[in-house]
VORO-987587 format. One record per residue (C-alpha): residue in three letters; x, y, z; residue number from 1. Coordinates in steps of 0.5 Angstrom, whole numbers, m for minus. Example, Ala and Ser with C-alpha at 12.3 -4.5 7.8 and 13.67 -1.06 7.14 Angstrom:
2
<code ALA&x 25&y m9&z 16&pos 1>
<code SER&x 27&y m2&z 14&pos 2>
% end
This chain:
263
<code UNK&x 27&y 54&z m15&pos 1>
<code UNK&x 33&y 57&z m10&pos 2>
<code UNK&x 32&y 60&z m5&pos 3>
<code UNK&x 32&y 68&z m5&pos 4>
<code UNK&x 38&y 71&z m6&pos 5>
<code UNK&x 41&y 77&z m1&pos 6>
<code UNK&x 40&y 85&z m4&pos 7>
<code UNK&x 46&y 89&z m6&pos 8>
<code UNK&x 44&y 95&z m2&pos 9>
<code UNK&x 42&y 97&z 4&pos 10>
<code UNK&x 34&y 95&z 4&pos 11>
<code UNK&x 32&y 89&z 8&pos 12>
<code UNK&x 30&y 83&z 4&pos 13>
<code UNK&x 24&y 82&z 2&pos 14>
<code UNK&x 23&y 76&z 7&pos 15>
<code UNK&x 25&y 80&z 12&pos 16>
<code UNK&x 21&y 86&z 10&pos 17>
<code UNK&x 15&y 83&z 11&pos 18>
<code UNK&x 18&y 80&z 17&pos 19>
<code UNK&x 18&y 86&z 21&pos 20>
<code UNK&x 12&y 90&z 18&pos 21>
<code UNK&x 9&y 84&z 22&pos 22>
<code UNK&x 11&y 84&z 28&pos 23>
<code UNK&x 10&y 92&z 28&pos 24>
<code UNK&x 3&y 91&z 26&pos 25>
<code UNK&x 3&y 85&z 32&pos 26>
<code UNK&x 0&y 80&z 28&pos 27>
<code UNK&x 3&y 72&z 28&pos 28>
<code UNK&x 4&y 68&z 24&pos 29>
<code UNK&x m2&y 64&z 24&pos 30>
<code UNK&x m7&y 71&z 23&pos 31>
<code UNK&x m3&y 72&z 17&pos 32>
<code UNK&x m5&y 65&z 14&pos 33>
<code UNK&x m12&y 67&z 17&pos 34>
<code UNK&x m12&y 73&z 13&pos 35>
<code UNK&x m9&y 71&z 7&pos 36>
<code UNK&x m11&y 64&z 6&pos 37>
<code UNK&x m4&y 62&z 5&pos 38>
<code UNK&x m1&y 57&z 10&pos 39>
<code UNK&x 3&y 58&z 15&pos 40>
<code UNK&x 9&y 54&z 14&pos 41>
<code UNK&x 10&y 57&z 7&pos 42>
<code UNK&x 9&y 64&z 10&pos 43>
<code UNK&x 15&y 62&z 15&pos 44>
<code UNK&x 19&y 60&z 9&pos 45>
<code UNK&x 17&y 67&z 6&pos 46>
<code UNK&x 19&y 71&z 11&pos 47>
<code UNK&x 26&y 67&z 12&pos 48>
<code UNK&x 27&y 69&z 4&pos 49>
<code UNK&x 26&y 61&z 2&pos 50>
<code UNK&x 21&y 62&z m5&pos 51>
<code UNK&x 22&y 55&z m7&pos 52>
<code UNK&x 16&y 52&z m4&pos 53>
<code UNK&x 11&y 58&z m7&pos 54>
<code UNK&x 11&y 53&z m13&pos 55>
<code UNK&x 14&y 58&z m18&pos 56>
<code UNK&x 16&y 66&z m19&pos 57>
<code UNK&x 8&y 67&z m21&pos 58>
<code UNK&x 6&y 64&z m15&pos 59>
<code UNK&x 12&y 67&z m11&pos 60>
<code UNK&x 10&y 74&z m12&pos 61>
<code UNK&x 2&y 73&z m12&pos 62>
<code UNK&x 4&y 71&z m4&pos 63>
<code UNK&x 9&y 77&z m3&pos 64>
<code UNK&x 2&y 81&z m5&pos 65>
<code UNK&x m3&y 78&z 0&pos 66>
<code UNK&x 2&y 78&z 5&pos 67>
<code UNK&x 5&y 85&z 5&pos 68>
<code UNK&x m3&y 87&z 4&pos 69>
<code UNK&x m4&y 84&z 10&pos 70>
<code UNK&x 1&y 87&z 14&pos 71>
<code UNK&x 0&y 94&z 11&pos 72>
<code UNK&x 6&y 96&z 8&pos 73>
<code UNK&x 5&y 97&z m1&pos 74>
<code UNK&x 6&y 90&z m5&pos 75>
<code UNK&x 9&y 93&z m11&pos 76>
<code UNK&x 16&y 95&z m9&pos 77>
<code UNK&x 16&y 89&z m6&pos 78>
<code UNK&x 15&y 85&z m11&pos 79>
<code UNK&x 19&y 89&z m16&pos 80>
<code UNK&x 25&y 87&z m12&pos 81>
<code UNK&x 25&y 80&z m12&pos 82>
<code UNK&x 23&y 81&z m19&pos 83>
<code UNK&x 30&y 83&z m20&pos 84>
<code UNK&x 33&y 79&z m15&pos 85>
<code UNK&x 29&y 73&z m19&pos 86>
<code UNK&x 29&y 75&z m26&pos 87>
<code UNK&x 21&y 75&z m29&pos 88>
<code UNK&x 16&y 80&z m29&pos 89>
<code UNK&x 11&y 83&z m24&pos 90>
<code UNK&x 5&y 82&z m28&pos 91>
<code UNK&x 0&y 80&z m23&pos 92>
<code UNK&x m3&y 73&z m23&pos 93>
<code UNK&x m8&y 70&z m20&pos 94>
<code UNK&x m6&y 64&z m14&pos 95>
<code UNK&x m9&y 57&z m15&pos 96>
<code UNK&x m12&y 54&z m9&pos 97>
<code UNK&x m7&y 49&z m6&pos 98>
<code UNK&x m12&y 44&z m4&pos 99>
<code UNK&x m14&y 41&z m11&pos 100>
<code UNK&x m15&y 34&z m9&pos 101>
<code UNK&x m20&y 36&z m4&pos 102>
<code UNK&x m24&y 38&z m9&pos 103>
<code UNK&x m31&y 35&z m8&pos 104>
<code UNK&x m33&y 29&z m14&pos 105>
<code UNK&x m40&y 31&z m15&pos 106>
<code UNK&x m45&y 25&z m13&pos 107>
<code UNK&x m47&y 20&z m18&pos 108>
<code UNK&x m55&y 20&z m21&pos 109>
<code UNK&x m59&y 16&z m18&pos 110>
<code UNK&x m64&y 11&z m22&pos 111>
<code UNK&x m71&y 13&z m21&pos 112>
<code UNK&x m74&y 7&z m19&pos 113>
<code UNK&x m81&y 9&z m18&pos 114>
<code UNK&x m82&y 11&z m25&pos 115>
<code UNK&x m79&y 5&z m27&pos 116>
<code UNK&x m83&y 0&z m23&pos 117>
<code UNK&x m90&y 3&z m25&pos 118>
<code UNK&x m87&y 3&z m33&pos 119>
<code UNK&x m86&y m5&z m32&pos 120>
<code UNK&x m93&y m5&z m29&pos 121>
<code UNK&x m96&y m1&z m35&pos 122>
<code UNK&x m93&y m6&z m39&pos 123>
<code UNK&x m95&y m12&z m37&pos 124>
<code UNK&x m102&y m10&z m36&pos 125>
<code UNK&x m102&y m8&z m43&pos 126>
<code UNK&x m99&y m14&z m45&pos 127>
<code UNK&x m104&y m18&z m42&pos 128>
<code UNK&x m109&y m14&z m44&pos 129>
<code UNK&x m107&y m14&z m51&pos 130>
<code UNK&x m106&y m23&z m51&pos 131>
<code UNK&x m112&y m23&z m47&pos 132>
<code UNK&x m116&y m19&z m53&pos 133>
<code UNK&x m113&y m23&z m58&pos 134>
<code UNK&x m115&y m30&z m55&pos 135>
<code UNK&x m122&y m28&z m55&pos 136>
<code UNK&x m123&y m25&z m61&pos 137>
<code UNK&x m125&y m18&z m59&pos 138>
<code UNK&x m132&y m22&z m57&pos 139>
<code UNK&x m131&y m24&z m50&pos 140>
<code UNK&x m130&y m17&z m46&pos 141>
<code UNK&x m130&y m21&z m39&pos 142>
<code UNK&x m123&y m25&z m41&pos 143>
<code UNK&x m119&y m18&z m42&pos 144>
<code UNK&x m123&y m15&z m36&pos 145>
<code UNK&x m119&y m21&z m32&pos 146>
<code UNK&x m113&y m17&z m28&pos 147>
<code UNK&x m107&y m22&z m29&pos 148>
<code UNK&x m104&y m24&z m22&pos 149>
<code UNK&x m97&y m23&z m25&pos 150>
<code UNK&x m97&y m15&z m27&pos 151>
<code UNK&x m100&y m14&z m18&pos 152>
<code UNK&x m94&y m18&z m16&pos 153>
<code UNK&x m88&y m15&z m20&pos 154>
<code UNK&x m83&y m12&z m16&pos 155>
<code UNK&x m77&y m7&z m19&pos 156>
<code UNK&x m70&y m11&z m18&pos 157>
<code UNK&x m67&y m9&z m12&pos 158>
<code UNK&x m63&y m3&z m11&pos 159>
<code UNK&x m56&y m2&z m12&pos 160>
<code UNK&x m52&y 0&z m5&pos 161>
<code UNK&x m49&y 6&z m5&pos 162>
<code UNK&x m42&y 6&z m7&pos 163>
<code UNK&x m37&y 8&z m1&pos 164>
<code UNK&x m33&y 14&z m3&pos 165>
<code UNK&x m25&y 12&z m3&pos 166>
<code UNK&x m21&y 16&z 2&pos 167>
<code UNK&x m17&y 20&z 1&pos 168>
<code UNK&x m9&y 22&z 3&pos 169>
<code UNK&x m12&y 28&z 6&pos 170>
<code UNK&x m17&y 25&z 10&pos 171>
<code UNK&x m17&y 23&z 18&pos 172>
<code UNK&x m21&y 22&z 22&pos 173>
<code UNK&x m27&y 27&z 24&pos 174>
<code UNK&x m25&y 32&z 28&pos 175>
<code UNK&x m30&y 33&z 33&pos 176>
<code UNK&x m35&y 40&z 33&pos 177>
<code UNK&x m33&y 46&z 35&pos 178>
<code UNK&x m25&y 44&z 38&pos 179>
<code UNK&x m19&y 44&z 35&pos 180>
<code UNK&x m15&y 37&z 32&pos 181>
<code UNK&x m8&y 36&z 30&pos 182>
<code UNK&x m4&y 30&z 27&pos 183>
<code UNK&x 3&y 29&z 28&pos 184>
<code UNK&x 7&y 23&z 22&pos 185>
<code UNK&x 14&y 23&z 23&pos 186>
<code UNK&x 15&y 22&z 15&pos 187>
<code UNK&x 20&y 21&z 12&pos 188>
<code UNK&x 25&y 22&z 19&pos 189>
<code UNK&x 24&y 23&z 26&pos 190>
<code UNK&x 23&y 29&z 30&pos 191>
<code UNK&x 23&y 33&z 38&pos 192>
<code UNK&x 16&y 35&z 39&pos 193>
<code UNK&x 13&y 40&z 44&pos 194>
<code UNK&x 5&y 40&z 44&pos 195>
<code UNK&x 1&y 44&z 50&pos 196>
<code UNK&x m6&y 45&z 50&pos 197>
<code UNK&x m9&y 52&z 51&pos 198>
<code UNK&x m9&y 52&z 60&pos 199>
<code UNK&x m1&y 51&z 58&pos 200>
<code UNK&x m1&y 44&z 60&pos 201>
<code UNK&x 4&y 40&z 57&pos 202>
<code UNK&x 0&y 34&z 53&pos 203>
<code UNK&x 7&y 31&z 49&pos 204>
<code UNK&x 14&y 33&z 50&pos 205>
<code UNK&x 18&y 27&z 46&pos 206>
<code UNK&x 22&y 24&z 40&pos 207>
<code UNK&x 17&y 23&z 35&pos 208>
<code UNK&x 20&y 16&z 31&pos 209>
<code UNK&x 20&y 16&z 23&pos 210>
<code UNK&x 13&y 13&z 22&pos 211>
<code UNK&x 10&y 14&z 28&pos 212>
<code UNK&x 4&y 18&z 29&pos 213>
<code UNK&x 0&y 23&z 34&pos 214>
<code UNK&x m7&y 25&z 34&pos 215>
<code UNK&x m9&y 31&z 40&pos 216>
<code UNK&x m15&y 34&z 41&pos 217>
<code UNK&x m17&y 41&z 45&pos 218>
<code UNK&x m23&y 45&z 46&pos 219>
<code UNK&x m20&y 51&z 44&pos 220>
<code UNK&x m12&y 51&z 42&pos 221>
<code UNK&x m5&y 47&z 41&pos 222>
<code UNK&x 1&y 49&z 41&pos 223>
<code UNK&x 7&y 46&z 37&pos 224>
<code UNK&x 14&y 47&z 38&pos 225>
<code UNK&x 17&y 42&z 33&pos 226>
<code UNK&x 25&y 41&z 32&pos 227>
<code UNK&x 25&y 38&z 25&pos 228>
<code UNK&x 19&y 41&z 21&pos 229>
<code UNK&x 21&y 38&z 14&pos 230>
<code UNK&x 21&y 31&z 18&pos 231>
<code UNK&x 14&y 33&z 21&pos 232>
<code UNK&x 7&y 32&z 17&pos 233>
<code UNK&x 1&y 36&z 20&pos 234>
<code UNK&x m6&y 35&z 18&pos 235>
<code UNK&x m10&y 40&z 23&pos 236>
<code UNK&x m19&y 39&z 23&pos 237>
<code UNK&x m18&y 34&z 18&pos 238>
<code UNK&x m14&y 38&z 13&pos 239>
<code UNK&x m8&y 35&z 10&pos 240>
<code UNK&x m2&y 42&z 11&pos 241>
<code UNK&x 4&y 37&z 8&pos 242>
<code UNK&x 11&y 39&z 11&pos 243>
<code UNK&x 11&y 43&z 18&pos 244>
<code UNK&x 17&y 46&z 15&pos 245>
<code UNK&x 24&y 46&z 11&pos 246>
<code UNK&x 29&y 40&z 14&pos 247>
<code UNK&x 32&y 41&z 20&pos 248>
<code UNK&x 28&y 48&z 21&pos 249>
<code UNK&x 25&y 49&z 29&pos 250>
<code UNK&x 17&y 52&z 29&pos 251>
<code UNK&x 12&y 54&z 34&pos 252>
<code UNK&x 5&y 54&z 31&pos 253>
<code UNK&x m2&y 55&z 34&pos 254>
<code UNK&x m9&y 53&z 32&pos 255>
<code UNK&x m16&y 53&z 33&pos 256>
<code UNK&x m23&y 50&z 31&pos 257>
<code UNK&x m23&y 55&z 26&pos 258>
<code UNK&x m16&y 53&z 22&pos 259>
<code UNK&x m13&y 52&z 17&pos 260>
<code UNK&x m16&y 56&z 11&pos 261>
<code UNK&x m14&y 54&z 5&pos 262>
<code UNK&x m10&y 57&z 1&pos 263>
% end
């Protein structure tokens, strides 16, 4: 998918449209993302006219929407125009959730033991009682009245453990109730990062080599500022985000303990 092509009349593109209409309802990137639970990089993407990480036209129009709606102007025009600027239709489809494969696999059913324990208890009394019946030819009512030793000490096969679950590629280390943690992967290319906390103090200000990772915590912001954001893979409150940005894109963003949403 391409990105945007620039109109041909005086209207603004619709990136740009929803730039302003943001900034004139003074909200920031991040509420927006907040609110529409469409994430960050890709609503900067948007803004910049860039549609080719909404994953398809459908898509593409289905975050238009949201956005508009969240910074109060009308969607329908909007979407109207990157329809003709794009080719397809506007009927209205609804987003998929962008965090499928953190889907959460329902738990195993566990073996009732118990129940099985006091059937194999069952069985052998009756067994024995049955042999010993038989044995005496039914006249001597002592010999089936004899307990078996066997059937008081049966005991259930040991139970399995539990099998760990498998980790993820989404998955980092707990982040810790109540702050805000952010990784940082150079994954495929090396990048300047700028990371303060919310006093403004400067925890990072280097070059973050290809491979390398970085892992901040703060009670209550981080602030980034990342020179290359295609280069950059964040993961914030243990949520995988992907791609800070495109290649070669600067970005500033914020978070919280209560980011991301996903969407």
């Amino acid at each position: 998918m391409s990105l945007g092509n620039p109109p041909s009349d005086d209207r603004p593109s619709v990136g740009r449209a929803l730039a302003q209409a943001r900034l004139a309802a003074g909200l920031t990137v991040d509420e927006v993302s907040s609110t529409t639970r469409v994430r960050a990089p890709i609503v900067l993407a948007i803004e910049q006219d860039d549609f080719s990480r909404c994953g398809g036209d459908v898509y593409a129009r289905g975050h238009i929407r949201n956005l508009a709606r969240a910074v109060g102007i009308d969607p329908e025009p909007l979407v109207q125009q990157y329809a003709d600027e794009h080719g397809g239709t506007t009927a209205q489809v609804p987003v998929a959730p962008l965090y499928e494969a953190e889907r959460i696999r329902p738990d195993r059913r566990r073996p009732n033991w118990t129940a099985a324990m006091v059937a194999a208890i069952v069985a052998v009394v009756g067994f024995v009682g049955f042999t010993a019946f038989n044995g005496s030819g039914g006249n001597t009512p002592s010999a089936a009245a004899k307990p078996s030793v066997t059937a008081t000490t049966a005991k259930p096969s040991p139970k399995p453990a539990d099998p760990k679950p498998e980790p993820t590629d989404s998955a980092i280390a707990a982040a810790p109730v109540g702050k805000v943690t952010v990784k940082l992967t150079a994954d495929v290319g090396k990048s300047w990062i700028q990371v303060t906390d919310s006093t403004g103090k400067p925890l990072f200000a280097e070059t973050l080599e290809k491979g390398d990772s970085k892992t901040f915590t703060d009670g209550k912001k981080i602030k980034l500022v990342i020179g290359d954001a295609g280069a950059i893979k964040l993961f914030v409150n243990g949520k995988d985000l992907g791609p800070a940005g495109t290649d070669g894109q600067v970005v500033r963003l914020t978070f919280t303990p209560g980011d991301p949403q996903a969407g």
